[in-house]
N, C-alpha and C positions, 0 to 999 in steps of 0.2 A: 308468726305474730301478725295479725292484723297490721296496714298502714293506714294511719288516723292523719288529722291536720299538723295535728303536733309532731307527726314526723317530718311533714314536709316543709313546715317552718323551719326545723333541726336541720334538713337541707337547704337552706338557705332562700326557698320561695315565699312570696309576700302574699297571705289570705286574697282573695277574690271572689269574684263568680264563679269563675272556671275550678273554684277546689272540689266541690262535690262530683265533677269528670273526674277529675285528676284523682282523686282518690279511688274509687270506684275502678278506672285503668289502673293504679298502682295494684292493688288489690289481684286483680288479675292476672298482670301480669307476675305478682310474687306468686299467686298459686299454679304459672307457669311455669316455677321455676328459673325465672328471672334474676338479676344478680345486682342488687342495689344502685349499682350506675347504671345498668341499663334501664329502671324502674326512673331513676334522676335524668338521663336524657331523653327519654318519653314525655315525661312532665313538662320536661323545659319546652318539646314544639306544642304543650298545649298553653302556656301563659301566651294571653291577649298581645299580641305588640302594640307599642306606641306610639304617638306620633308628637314630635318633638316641638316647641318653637323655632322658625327660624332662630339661627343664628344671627345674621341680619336680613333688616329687611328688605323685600322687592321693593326695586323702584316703581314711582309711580306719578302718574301726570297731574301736572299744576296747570291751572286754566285760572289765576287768580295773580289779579295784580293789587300793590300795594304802592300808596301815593301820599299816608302820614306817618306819624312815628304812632298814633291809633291802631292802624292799617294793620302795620309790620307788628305790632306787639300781638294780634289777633293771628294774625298767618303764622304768626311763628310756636303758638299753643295750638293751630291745626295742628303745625307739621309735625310736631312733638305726638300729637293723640296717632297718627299716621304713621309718623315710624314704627311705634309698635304696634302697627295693627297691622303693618303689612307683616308682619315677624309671625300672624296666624296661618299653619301650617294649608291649611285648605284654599285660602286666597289666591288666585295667579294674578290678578290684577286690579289696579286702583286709581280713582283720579279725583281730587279737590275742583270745585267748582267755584265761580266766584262769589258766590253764597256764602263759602265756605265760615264756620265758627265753632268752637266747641261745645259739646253738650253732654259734660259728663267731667268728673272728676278723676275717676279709673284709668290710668294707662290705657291708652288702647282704647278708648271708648270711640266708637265713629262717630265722627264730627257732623255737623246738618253741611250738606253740600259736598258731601263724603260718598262715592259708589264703589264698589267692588264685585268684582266675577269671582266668586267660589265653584270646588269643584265637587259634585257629587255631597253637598252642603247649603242648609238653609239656614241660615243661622237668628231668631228672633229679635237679639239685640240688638242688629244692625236695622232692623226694622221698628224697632222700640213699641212701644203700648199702645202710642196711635197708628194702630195699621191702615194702611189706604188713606191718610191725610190724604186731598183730592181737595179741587175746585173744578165747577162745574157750571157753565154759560146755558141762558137762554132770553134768545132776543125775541120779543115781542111783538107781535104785530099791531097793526096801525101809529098813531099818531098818539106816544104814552109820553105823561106826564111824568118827568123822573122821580120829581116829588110825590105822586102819587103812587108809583110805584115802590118807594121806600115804604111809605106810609102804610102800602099793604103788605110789605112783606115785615114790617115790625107789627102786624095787627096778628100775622100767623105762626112767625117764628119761637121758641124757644135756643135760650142759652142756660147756661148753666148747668150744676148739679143736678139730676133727679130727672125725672119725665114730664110730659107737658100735662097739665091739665084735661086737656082737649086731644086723647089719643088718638092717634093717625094708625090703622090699619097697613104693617106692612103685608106686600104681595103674599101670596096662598102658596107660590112655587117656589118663594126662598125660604117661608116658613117648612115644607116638608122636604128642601134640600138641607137644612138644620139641623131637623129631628135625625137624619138619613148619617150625619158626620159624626162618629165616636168624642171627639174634642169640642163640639158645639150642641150637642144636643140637647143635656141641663143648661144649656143658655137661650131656652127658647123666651123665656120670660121676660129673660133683660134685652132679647134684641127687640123683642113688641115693644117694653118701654122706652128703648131710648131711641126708635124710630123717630125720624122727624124731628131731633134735636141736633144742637147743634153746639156744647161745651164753652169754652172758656180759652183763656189765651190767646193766640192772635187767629184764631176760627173766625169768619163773618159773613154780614151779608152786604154785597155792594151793589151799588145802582150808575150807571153812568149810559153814555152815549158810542156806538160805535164812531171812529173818528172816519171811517168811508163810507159811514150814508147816516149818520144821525142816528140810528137807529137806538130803539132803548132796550138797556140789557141789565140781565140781571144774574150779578156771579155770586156763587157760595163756598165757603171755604169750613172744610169740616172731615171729618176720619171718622170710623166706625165705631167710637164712642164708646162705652162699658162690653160691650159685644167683644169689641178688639181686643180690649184691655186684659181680658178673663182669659183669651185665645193666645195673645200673649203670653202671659204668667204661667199658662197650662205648658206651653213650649217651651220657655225657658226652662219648667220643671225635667220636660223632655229632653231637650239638649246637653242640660248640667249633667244627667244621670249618663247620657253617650260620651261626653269628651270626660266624662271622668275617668272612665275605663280605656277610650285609646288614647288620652291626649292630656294626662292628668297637671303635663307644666302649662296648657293654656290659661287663660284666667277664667271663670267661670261667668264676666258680661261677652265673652267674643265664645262662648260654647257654642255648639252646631247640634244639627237632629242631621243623623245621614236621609240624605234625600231618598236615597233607592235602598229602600227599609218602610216597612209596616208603617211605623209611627211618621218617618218623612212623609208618605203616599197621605196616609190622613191629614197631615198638617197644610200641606200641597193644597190638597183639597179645600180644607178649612176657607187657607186662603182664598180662596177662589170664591167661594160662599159670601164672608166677608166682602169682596170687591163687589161685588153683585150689590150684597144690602146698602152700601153707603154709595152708590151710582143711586139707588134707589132710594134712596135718604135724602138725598140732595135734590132731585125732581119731586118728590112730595112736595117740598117745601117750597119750589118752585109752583107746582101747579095750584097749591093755595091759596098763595097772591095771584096769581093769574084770575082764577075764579072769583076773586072776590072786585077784581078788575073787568072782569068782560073778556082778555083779551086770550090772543092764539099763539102761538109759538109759530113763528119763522124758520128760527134756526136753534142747535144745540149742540154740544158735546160735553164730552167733559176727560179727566185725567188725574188718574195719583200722580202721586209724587213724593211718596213714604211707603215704598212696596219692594216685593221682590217677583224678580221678571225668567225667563225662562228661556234664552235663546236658541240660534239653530244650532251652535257652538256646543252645546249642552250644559253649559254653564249656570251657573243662578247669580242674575245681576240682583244684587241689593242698591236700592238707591234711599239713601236716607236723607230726606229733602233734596233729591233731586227728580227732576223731569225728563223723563221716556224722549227721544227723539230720533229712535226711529223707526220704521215704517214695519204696522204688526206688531207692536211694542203687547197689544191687547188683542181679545176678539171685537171689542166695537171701535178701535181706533179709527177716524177717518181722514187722519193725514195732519190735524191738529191735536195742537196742546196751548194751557193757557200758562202765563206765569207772570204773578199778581207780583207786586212791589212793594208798597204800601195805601194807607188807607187816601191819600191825598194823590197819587201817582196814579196813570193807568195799568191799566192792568193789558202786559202784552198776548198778541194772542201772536202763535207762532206755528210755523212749518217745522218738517222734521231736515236733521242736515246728517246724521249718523256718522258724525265721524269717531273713525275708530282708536284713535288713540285718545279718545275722550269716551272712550267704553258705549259711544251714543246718546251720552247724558246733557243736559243743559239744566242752569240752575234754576231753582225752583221758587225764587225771588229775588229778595234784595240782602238776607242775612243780616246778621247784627253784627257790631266789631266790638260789644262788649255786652257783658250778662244786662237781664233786666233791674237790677239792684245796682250794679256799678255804674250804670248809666241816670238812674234816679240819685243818686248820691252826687255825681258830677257835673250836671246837667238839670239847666230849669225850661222844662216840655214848654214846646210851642205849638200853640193848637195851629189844627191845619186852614189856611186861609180859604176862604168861600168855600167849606165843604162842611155837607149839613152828616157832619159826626155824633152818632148817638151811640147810648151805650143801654145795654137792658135793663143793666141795674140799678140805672141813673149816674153813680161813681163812676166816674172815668177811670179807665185802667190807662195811668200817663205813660206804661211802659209799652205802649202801642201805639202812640203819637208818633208821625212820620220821622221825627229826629233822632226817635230810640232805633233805626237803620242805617243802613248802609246806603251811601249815594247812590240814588236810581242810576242819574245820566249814566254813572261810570260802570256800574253793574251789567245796561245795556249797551253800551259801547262794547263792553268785555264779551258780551254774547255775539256781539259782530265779530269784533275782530279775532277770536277766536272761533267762528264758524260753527257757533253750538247750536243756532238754531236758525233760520229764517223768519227774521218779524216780520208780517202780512198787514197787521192792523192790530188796532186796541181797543179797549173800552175805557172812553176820559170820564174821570170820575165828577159824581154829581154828592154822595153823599155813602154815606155806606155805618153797619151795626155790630157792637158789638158786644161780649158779655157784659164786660167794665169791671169793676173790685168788688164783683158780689162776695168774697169774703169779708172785706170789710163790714158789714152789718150781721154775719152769721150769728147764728144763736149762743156758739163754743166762745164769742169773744166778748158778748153782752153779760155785765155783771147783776147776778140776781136781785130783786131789791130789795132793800135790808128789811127784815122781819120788824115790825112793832108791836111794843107791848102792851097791852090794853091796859087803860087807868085801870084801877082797882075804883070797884064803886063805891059810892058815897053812902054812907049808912043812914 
């Protein structure tokens, strides 16, 4: 008699990929002359194994101090998302920065100022929808008007939704590095339009002066935008469908793409593609206001700090809202990294210090110690003093006003005295841009206006 599915259900195995093998071997092996248990212990070395959640979780380093009962109510929903997330089978190691917040509802969801070393695992959700979140400096030459400078980088920028008006040509070699990525190549369209934009939430454009020569600089803050977001979603589909099959008690936001597999080596790549256009993204919009200024570039670099990194270890660092620190972290690193505060604070510019039991990481701002709703609910925003704060869409988004943060001093104290990074210098802020509550006025919230009825005419 034939062995069909239904008999290997009858033996106690649970449907999968592997049945159409297993069947096809069973088969075989009965017209071997096989002997039903020998048919059943065949089968059993071909079901998939799996891979469990910890039982409990690796420890993991805290590089965050807490100083109110605010503080401590915030640290203690990290450490809660962190326990379980170290309990993900592929993670060796972990560390909260003092950024640290939650940003997710999910057990286990990684926290902003949250990094982890996985092994032979990429995992999307650690890196979420904005991949390559980055800021990126260029100081100007001669003798610039800071004002002037804002003026023109608000005369070229886009925020928000949609693509700009005035499309910006991205390069010709990451356009046919695109076409070239199975995961990016129907995304040729959305990365041309959302080139040279620059979204919503706490994304911007800032203006200030270098604090060691005056100098005028101009920093951006922005991720890869619909481009990422589509790269993302496509990963996630990929990862879900891998940890289902070895790792079916993980949860499906901490799923992984194996690295060293087809679909990893693409996605690998993707990344890489992606970091390139929004380095690229971010100098467009730089060289725009430059032109329309006159002026030349001095100095530059730039730095994610929402990516996943690839050390000598063999490992893949995730850092979500955390900052690279150290040396080769990229291939255009050159020894700096920036890490903005908020819109009133400078924004520090820093050395790499690599210490390891901080996985290398340093935080990648100032973090919140509560959502942008519980802080509008509790809290009456206070604009930032002498700082010429605009918004694009005229509405101010209040949940970006410097009080909706975490205290800079201590944030950067905590980067000293923790040894996360070496600050060199900054840019003291002059004024800086940003989307503001363009939903507020969207089209889905404006009520139609009521229909009237024509007199009836007069005879």
């Amino acid at each position: 008699m034939t062995i069909g599915g239904a008999a290997l259900i009858g033996w106690g195995f649970t449907p999968g990929d592997y049945f159409p093998d297993a069947i096809r071997e069973a088969n075989r092996l009965r017209d071997g002359g096989a002997t039903d248990q020998e048919i059943i212990a065949a089968v059993a070395g071909m079901v998939p194994s799996t891979t469990p959640m910890r039982e409990r979780p690796l420890a993991y380093g805290v590089f965050l101090d807490t100083n109110t009962a605010v503080e401590r109510d915030n640290a203690q929903k990290v450490f809660a998302h962190m326990d379980e997330l170290m309990r993900v089978p592929t993670i060796r190691a972990g560390v909260v920065m003092p950024d640290a917040c939650p940003s997710g509802r999910e057990p286990g969801t990684i926290p902003v100022g949250g990094a982890v070393a996985c092994e032979d695992a990429i995992h999307p959700g650690f890196h979420s929808a904005d991949i390559c979140c980055s800021v990126a400096i260029t100081v100007l030459s001669g003798e610039q008007d800071p004002r002037a400078v804002l003026d023109a980088v608000h005369a070229v920028c886009h925020f928000g939704p949609g693509g700009r008006e005035d499309a910006v040509a991205m390069p010709a070699g990451i356009r046919a590095r695109i076409d070239t990525n199975v995961l990016l190549a129907s995304l040729a369209s959305r990365a041309a339009k959302d080139f040279a934009t620059q979204g919503d939430g706490n994304h911007f454009a800032y203006v200030g002066r270098l604090a060691s020569s005056g100098q005028t600089a101009l920093v951006t803050h922005h991720g890869s935008r619909g481009l990422g977001a589509q790269l993302y979603t496509r990963g996630m589909a990929l990862a879900k469908r891998h940890t289902a099959k070895v790792a079916p008690t993980v949860p499906p936001h901490n799923a992984w793409i194996k690295a060293d597999s087809e679909n990893g080596r693409s996605y690998w790549d993707a990344l890489q593609i992606v970091r390139e256009w929004t380095r690229e993204s971010h100098y467009a919009i730089h060289d725009l206001a430059l032109a329309r200024l006159g002026a030349g570039v001095v100095d530059r670099f730039w730095n994610e700090h929402n990516f996943v990194f690839r050390r000598e270890d063999g490992f893949y660092y995730h850092g979500k809202g955390a900052t690279p620190s150290w040396p080769g972290f990229s291939p255009d690193d050159d020894g700096r990294t920036l890490i903005p505060l908020n819109m009133g604070a400078p924004i520090l510019i820093a050395r790499h210090r690599n210490r390891p039991e901080a996985l290398g990481f340093a935080p990648h701002g100032a973090g919140r110690n509560m959502s942008r709703a519980a802080y509008l609910r509790g809290h009456t925003p206070e604009w930032p003093e002498g700082i010429d704060a605009r918004f694009f869409f005229g509405k101010p988004d209040l949940s970006e006003l410097p009080g909706a943060y975490k205290d800079t001093a201590s944030v950067r104290a905590q980067i000293t005295k923790y040894d996360l990074a070496d600050i060199v210098d900054s840019v003291e802020p002059y004024g800086s841009i940003m989307a503001g509550d363009w939903s507020a006025d969207a089209p889905w919230r404006k009520k139609p206006a009521a229909a009237v009825t024509p007199a009836p005419e007069t005879p």
